[in-house]
C-alpha positions as CSV (number, residue, x, y, z in Angstrom):
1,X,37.2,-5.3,10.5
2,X,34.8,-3.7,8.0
3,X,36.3,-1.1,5.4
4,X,33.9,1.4,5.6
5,X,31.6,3.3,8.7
6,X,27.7,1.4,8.1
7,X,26.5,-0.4,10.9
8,X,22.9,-1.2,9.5
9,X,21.8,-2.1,6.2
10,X,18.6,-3.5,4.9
11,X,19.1,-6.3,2.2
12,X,15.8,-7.1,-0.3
13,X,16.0,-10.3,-1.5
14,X,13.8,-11.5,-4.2
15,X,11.7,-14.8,-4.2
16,X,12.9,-15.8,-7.2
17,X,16.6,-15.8,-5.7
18,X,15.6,-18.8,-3.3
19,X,14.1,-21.1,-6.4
20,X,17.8,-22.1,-7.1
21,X,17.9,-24.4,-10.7
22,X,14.0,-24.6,-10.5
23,X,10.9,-22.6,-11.6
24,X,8.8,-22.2,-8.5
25,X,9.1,-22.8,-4.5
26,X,11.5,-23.1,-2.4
27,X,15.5,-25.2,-3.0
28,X,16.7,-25.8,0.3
29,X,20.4,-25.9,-1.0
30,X,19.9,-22.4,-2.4
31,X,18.2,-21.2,1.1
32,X,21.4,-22.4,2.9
33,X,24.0,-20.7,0.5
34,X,22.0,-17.5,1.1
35,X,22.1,-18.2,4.9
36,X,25.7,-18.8,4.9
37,X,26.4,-15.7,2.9
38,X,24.6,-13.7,4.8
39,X,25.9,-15.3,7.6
40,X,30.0,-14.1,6.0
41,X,28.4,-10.3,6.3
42,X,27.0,-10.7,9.7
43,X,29.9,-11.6,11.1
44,X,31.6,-8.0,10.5
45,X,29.6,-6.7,13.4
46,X,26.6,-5.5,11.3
47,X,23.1,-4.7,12.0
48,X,21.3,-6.6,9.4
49,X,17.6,-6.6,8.5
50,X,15.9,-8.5,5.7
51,X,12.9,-7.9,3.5
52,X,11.9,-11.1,1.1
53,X,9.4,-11.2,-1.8
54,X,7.1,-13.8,-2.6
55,X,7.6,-14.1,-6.1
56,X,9.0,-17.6,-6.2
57,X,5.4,-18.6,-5.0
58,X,2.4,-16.3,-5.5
59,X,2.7,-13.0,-7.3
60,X,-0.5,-11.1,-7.4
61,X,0.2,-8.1,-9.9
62,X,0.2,-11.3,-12.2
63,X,-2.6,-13.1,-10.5
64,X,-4.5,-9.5,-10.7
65,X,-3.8,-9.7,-14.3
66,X,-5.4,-12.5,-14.6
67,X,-8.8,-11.2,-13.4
68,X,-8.5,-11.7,-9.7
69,X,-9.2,-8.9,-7.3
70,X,-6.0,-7.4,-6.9
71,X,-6.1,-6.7,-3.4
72,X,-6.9,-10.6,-2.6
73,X,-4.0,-11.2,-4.9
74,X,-1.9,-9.1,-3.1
75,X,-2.6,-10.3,0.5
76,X,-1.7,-13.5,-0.5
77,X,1.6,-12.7,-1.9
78,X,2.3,-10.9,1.2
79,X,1.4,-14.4,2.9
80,X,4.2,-16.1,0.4
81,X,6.7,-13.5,1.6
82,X,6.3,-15.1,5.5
83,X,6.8,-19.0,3.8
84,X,9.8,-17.8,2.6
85,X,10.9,-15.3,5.5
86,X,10.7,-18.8,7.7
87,X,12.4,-20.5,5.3
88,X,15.3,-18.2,5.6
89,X,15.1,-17.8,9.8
90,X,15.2,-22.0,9.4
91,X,18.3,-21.6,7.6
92,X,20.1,-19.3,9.5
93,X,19.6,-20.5,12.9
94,X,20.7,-23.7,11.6
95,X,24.0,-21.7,11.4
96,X,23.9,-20.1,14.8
97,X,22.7,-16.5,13.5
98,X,19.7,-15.2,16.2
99,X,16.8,-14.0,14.2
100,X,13.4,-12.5,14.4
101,X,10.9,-12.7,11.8
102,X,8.3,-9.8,12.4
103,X,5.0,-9.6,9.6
104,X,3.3,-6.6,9.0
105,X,-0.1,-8.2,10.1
106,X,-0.7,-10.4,12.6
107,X,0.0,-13.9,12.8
108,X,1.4,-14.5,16.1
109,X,1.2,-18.3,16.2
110,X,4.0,-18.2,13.8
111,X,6.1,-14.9,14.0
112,X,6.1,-11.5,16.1
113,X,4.0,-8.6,14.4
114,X,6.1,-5.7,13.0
115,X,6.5,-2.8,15.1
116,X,9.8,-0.5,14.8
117,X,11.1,0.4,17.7
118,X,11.3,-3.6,18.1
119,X,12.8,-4.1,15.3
120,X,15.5,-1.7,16.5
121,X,16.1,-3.2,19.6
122,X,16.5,-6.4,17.6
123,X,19.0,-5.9,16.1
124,X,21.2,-3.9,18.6
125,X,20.8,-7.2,20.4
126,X,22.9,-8.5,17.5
127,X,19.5,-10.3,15.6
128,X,19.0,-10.5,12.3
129,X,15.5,-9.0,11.6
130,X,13.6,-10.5,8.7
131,X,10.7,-8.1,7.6
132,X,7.5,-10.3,5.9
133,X,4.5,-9.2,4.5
134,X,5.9,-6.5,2.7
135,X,3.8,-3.2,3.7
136,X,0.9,-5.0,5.1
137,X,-0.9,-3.4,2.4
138,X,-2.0,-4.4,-0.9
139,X,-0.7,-2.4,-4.1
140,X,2.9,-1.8,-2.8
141,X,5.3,-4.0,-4.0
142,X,8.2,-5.6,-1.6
143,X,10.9,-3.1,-3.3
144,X,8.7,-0.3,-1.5
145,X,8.5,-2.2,1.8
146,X,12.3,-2.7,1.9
147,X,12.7,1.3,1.2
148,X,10.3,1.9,3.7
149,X,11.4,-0.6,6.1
150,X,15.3,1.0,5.7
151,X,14.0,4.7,5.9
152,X,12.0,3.8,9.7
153,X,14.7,1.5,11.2
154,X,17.5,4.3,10.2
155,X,19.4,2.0,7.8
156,X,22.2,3.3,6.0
157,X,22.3,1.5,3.0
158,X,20.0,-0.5,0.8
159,X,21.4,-4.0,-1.1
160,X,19.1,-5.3,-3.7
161,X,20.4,-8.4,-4.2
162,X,18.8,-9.5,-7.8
163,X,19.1,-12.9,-10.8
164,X,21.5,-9.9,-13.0
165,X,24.7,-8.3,-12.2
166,X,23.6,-4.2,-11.7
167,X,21.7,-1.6,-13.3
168,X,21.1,-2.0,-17.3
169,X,19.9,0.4,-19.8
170,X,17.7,-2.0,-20.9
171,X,17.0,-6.0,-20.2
172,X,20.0,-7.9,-20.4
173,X,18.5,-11.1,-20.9
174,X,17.0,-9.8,-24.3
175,X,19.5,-7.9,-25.5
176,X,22.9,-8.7,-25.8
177,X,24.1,-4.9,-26.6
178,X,22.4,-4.1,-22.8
179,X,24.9,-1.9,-21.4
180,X,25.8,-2.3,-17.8
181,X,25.5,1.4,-15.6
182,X,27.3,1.3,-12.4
183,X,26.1,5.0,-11.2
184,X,23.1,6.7,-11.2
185,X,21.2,9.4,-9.5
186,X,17.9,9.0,-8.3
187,X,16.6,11.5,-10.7
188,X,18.5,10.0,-13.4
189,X,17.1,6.5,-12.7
190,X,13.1,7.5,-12.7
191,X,13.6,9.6,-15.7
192,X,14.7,6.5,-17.6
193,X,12.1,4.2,-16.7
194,X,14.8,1.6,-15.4
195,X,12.6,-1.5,-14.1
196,X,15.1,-3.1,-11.7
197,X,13.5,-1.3,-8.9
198,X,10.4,0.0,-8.2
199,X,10.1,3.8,-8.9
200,X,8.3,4.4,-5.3
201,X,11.4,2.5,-3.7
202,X,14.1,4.6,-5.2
203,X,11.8,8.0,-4.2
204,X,11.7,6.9,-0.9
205,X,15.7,6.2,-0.8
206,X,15.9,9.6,-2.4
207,X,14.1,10.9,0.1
208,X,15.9,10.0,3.1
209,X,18.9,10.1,0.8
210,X,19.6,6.3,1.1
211,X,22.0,4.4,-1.7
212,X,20.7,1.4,-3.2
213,X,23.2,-1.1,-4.5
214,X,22.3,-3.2,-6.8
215,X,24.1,-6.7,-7.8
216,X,24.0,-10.7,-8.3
217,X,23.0,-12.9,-5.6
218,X,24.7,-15.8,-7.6
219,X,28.3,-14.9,-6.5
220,X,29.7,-16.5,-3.4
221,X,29.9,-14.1,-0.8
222,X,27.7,-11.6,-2.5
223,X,27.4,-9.3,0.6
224,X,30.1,-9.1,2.1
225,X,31.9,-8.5,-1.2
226,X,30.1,-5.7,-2.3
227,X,29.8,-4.5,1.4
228,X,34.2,-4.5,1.1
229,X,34.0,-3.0,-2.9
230,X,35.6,-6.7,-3.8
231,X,32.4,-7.1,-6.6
232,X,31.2,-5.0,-9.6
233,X,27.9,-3.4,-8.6
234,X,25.6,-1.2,-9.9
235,X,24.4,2.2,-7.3
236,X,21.6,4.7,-7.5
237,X,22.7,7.8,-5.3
């Protein structure tokens, strides 16, 4: 049984977290782990829904820095985000786990179109929803969909699962004196300019007073550790 009272959570992956040992796409292998660890959580009679970025494949703040039209850029990053979202469904049905993949624009030849009370009713039906497309809107990222996404469907806690270990007060992977912060307050965190998470995200969680926790995708039974406080992890609160 689970060691503390939340029923629904929202879990952000990143697209980079399903490249495994490569630099771009999609490693099977690593799609499977993911499934299976979600999979660990699911089983402790959760309500789980799932926002993926697109990162691994298309990322259009880069693509927009590049001289595209950012909006173009961004509508086809959104698009990576349902490759990957079907990547993941793929991998957990293969385990049994019911799940609905839902876009924020249409493409119904390939997955149902977002709408909430759905998505609800989804997962009291014991689904796993997986949210694509981010906002359906160009110039948000997929940290803000996920906020957004856990704010409407009433979830109670945000997991941000990321390449690093938590919260630093600056990059970890340039600095080796990067000290790790395991609390934070909302406030605290958008004074400080952390860049973990996007700024609108953690406003919106402030808002509607949801915790983000923040840790490593790379550790077996990532979830359902830091759901059980078995795992080091980094919250904003």
């Amino acid at each position: 049984m689970p060691k503390n009272n939340i029923k629904r959570i929202l879990i952000k992956l990143s697209g980079e977290s399903l490249m495994g040992s490569g630099s771009y796409g999609i490693e099977i292998n690593t799609v499977e782990r993911i499934a299976k660890d979600l999979t660990a959580i699911k089983k402790m009679n959760l309500e789980l829904c799932i926002v993926i970025g697109g990162g691994n494949i298309f990322r259009g703040l880069a693509a927009s820095a590049k001289g595209m039209d950012r909006a173009s850029a961004d509508y086809m990053g959104m698009l990576a985000t349902v490759m990957n979202s079907l990547a993941l469904q793929n991998a957990l049905e293969k385990l049994g786990i019911e799940t609905r993949v839902m876009s924020a624009f249409p493409i119904q030849s390939i997955c149902e179109t977002y709408i909430r009370r759905r998505a609800i009713r989804h997962m009291e039906k014991n689904r796993i929803v997986i949210c694509a497309a981010g906002t359906g809107n160009p110039y948000f990222s997929t940290d803000t969909a996920a906020a957004l996404r856990a704010a409407e469907l009433e979830c109670k806690e945000i997991y941000k699962a990321t390449q690093v270990d938590g919260i630093y007060n600056k990059d970890p992977k340039k600095y080796k004196n990067a000290k790790k912060i395991n609390r934070i307050t909302y406030s605290d965190f958008l004074s400080r300019n952390l860049a973990v998470i996007d700024d609108a995200a953690v406003s919106i969680a402030r808002e509607n007073t949801i915790p983000i926790k923040i840790f490593s995708i790379l550790n077996k039974n990532c979830f359902k550790n830091v759901y059980n406080k078995k795992v080091d992890f980094s919250e904003i609160k």
